[in-house]
C-alpha positions as a Python dict, from the first residue, in 0.01 Angstrom:
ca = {
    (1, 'X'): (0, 0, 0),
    (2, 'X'): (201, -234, -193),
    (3, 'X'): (504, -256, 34),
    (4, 'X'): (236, -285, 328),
    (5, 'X'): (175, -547, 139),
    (6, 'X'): (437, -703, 77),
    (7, 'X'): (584, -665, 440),
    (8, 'X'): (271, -810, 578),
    (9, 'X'): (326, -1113, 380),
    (10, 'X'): (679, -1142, 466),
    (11, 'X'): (574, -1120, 791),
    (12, 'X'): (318, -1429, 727),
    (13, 'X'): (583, -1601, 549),
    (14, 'X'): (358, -1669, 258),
    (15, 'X'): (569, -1450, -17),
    (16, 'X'): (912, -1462, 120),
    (17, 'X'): (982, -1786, -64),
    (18, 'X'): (919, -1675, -411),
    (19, 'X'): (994, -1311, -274),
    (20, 'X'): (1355, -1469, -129),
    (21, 'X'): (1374, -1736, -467),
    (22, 'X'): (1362, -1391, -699),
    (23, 'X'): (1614, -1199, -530),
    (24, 'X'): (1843, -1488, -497),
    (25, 'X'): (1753, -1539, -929),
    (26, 'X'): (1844, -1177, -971),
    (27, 'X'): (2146, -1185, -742),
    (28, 'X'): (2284, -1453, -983),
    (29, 'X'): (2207, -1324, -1233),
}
């Protein structure tokens, strides 16, 4: 359910940006 989730909203384009913002965070991390 949760990465239905989370695709869906991708898909919306209402959590890539703090989706995207974290994985860029973590990749400089």
């Amino acid at each position: 359910m949760s990465d239905g989730a989370i695709r869906s909203g991708i898909a919306a384009g209402d959590v890539p940006l703090p989706l995207a913002t974290a994985l860029r965070t973590r990749r400089a991390w």
